[in-house]
C-alpha positions as CSV (number, residue, x, y, z in Angstrom):
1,X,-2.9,-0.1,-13.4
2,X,0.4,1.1,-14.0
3,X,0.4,3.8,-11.4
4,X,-1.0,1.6,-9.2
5,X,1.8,-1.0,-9.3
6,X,4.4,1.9,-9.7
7,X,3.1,3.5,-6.0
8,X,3.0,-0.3,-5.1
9,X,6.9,-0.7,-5.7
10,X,7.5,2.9,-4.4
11,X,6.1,2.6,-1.0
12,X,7.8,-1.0,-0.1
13,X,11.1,0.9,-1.6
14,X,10.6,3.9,0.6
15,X,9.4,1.3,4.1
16,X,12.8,-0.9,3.1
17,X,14.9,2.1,2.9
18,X,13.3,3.8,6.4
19,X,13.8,0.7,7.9
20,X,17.5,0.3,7.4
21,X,18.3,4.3,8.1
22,X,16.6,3.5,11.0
23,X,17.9,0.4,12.6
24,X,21.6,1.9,11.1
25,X,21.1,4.9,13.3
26,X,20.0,2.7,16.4
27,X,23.1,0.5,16.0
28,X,25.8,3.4,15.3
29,X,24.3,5.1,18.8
30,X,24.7,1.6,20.8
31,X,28.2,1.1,19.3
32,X,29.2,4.7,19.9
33,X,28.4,4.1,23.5
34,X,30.2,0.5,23.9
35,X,33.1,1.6,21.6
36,X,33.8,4.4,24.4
37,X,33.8,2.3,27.2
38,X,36.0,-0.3,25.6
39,X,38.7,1.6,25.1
40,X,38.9,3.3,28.1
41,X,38.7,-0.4,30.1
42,X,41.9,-1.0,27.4
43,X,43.4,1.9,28.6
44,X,43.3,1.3,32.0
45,X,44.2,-2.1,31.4
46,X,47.2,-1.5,29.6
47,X,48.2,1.1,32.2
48,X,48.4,-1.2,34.7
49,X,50.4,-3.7,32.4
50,X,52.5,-0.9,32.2
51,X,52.7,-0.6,35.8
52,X,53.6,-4.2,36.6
53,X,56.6,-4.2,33.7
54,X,58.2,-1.3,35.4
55,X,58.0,-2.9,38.9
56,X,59.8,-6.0,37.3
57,X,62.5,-3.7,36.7
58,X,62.8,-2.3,40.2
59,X,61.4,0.8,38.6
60,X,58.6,2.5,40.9
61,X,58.8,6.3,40.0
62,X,59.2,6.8,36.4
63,X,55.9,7.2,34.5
64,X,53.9,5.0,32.3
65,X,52.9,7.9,29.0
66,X,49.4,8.4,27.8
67,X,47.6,5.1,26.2
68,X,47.5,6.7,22.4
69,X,44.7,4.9,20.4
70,X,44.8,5.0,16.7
71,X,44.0,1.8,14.6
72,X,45.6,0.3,17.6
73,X,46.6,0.9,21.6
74,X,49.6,1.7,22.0
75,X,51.5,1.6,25.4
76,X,55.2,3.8,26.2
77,X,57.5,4.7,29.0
78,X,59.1,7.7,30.1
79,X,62.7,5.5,30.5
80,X,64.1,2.2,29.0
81,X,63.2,-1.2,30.2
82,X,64.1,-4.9,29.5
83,X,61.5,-7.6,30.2
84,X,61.2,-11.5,30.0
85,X,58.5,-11.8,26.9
86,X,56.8,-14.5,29.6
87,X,56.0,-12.1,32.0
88,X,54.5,-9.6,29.4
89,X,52.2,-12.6,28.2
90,X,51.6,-13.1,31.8
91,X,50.8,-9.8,32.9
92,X,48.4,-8.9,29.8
93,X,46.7,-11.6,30.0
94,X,45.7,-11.4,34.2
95,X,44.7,-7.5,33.5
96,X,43.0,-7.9,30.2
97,X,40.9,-11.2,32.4
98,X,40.0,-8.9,34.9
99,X,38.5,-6.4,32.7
100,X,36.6,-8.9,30.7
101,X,38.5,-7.9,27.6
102,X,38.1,-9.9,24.2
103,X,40.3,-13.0,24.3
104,X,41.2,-12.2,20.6
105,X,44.5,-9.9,19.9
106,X,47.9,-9.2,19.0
107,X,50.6,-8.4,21.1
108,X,53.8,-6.8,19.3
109,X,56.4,-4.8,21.3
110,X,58.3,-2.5,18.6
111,X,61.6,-1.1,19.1
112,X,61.7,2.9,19.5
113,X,64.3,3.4,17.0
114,X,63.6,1.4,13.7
115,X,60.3,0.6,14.5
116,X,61.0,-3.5,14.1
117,X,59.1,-5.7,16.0
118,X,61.3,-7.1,18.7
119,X,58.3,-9.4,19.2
120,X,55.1,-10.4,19.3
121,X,52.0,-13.2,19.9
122,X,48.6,-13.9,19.4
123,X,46.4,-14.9,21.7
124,X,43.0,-16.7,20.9
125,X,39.9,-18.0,23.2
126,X,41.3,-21.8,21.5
127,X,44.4,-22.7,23.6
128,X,45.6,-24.6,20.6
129,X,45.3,-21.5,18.5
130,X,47.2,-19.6,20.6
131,X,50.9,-18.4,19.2
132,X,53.2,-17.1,22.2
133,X,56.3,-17.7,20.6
134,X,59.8,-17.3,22.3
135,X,59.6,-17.4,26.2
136,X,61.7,-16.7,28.3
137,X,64.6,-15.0,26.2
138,X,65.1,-11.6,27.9
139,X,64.6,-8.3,25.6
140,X,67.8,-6.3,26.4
141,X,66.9,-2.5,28.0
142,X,65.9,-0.8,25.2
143,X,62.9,1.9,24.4
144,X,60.0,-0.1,23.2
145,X,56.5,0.3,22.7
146,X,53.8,-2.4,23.2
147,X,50.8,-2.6,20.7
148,X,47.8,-4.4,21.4
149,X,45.1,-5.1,18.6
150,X,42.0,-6.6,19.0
151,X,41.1,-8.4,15.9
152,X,38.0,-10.1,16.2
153,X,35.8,-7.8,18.1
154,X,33.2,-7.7,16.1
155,X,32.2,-11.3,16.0
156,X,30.1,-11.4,19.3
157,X,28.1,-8.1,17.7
158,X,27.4,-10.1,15.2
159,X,26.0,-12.9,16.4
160,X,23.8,-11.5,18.6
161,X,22.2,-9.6,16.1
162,X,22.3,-12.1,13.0
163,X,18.6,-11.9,12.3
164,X,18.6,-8.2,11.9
165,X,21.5,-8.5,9.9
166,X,19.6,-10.7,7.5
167,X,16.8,-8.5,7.3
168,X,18.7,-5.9,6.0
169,X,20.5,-8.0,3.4
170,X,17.2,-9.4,2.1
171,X,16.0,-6.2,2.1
172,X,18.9,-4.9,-0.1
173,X,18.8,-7.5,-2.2
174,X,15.4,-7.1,-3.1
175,X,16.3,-3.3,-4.0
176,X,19.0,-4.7,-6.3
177,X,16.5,-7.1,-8.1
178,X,14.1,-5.1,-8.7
179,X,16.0,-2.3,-10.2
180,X,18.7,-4.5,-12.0
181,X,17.9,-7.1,-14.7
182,X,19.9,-10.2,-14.8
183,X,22.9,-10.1,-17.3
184,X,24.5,-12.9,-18.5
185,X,28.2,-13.6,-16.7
186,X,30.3,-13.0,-20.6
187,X,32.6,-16.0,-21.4
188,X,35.7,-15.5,-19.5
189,X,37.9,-18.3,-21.3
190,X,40.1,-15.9,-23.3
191,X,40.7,-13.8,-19.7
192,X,41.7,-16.6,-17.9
193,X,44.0,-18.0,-20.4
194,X,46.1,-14.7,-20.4
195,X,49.5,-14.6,-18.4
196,X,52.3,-12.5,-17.7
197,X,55.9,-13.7,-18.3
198,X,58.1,-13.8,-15.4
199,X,61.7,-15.3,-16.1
200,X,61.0,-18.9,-16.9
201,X,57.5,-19.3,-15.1
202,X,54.1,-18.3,-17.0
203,X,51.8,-16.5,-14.3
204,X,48.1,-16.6,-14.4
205,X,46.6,-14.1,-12.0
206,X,43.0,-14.8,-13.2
207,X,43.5,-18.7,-12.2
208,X,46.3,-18.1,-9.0
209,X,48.6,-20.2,-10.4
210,X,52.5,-20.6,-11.8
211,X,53.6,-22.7,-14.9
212,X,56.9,-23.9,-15.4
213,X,57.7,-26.2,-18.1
214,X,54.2,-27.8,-17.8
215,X,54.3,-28.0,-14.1
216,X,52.0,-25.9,-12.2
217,X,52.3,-24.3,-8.7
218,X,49.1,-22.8,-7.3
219,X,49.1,-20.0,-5.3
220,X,46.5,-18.7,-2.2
221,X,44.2,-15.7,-2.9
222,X,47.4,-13.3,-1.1
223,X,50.4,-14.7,-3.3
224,X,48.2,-14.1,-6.2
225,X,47.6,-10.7,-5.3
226,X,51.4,-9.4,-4.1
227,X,52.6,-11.6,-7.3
228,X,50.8,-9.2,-9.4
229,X,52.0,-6.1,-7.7
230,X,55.5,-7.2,-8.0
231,X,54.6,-8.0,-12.0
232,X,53.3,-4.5,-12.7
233,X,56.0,-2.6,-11.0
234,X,59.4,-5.1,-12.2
235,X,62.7,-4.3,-10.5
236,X,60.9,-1.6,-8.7
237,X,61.0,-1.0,-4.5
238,X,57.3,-1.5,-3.5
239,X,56.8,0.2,0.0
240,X,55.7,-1.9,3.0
241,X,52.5,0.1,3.8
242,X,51.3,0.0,0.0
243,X,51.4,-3.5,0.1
244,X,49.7,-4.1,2.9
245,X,46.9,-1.8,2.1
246,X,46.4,-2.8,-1.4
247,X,46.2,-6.8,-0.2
248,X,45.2,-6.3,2.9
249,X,43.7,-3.3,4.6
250,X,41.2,-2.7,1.9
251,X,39.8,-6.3,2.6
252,X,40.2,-6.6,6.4
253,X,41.9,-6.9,9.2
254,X,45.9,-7.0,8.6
255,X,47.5,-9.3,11.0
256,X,51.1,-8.7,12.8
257,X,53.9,-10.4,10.2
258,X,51.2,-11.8,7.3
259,X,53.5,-9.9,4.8
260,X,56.4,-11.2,5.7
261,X,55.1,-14.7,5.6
262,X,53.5,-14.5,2.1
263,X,56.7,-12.9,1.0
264,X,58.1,-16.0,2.2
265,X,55.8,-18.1,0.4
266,X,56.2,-16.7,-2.9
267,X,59.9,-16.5,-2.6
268,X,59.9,-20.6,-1.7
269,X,57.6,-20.7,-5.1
270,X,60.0,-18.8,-7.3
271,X,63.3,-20.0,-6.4
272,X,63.8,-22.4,-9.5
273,X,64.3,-19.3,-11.7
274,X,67.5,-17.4,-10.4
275,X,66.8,-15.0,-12.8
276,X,64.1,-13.3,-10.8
277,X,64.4,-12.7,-7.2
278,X,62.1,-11.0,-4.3
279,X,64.5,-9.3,-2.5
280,X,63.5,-7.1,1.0
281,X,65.0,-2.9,0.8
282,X,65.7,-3.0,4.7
283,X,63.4,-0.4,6.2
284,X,61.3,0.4,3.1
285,X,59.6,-2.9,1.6
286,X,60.3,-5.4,-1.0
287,X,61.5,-5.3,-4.8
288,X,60.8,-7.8,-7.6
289,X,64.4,-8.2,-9.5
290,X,64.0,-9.7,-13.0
291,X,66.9,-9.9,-14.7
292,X,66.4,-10.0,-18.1
């Protein structure tokens, strides 16, 4: 009886397992395929952006550089250029329309020489969504590079194939439960009631919230998370990239200025203590100063 259940369980393991190797290898093949043709219809679409922004500047011989893809596309001139942040809008939006490109991305022209973001703007398939912020102020000639991301790609793969998607989590999950017994989740009060000290406010990471003198501030799922970065490493410079992949990258998609704007956040949260401060190393990232 018990080899008989045993080869029972085996054989629906082994026809779960073939199943998902299977339809994984059919989907990787199909994606390979469409990944490859969308970004060479980006390319040529951004080459021709490229093309219109010189002939707004008069400019019809120097060259538009190689389309370099990485985790983004990134267009560059052979010479300098300034350009009314409309027209680029404009322009990338009537080339990426007649491609059929993805109405979802990020736009961010980024200066040559500190690699700032003179600026940017998001575009979405809502109007009211949309952020184009900033028309018609000129960008003065300078080198810049324009960096388009599409964030949001993968939505319409999804839909389209939600049932097979389902399949394979049921499938997995049934792997889990059968080869996992239930635990029970261990009390978690004592873990949630700890804190770290920071100046005059009482953090609690496990509950995303700040205490101060009875009065608590709650913080989103982000502040939480760079808050306890900055805790860990006090009066120390934390590098933009590390930040960003610790909170974001590892998670998802990062998104144009999101640091920048959580930084804000938290340093609107902290400013009743002067004795801490979140304070931005020009160039590098951001420091926690806690004076003690």
């Amino acid at each position: 009886m018990f080899f008989t259940i045993t080869m029972r369980r085996t054989l629906i393991y082994s026809v779960i397992i073939l199943i998902i190797v299977l339809f994984s290898m059919n989907i990787n093949s199909c994606s390979e395929d469409k990944n490859d043709a969308f970004s060479e219809s980006i390319k040529v679409s951004l080459r021709d952006v490229g093309h219109q922004l010189l002939l707004s500047n008069q400019d019809s011989t120097s060259l538009v550089l190689p389309i370099v893809e990485i985790d983004k596309y990134k267009l560059s001139f052979q010479k300098q250029l300034s350009f009314d942040p409309s027209r680029l809008v404009a322009i990338v939006d009537s080339s990426f329309q007649k491609a059929e490109l993805p109405k979802y991305y990020l736009v961010e022209v980024v200066q040559c020489a500190d690699k700032e973001i003179a600026y940017s703007y998001q575009m979405k398939a809502e109007i009211e969504n949309t952020i184009i912020p900033c028309g018609g102020r000129f960008l003065p000639e300078g080198c810049y590079t324009i960096e388009v991301h599409f964030f949001n790609r993968t939505a319409s793969f999804f839909k389209k194939n939600t049932l097979l998607y389902i399949l394979i989590f049921c499938g997995l999950a049934f792997l889990a439960f059968s080869f996992y017994k239930r635990k029970k989740t261990p009390a978690l009060e004592n873990t949630n009631n700890e804190y770290n000290t920071i100046g005059s406010f009482q953090f609690y990471p496990n509950q995303n919230k700040l205490v101060k003198e009875a009065i608590e501030i709650s913080l989103s799922k982000k502040e939480c998370e760079l808050l306890e970065i900055f805790v860990a490493n006090p009066n120390q410079i934390i590098k933009r990239d590390e930040l960003e992949k610790r909170v974001w990258e590892d998670n998802g998609v990062f998104v144009g200025r999101s640091l920048d704007t959580y930084i804000s956040k938290l340093r609107k949260k902290l400013k009743d203590d002067d004795s801490i401060k979140l304070t931005n190393v020009h160039g590098i990232g951001y420091k926690l100063e806690v004076n003690n």
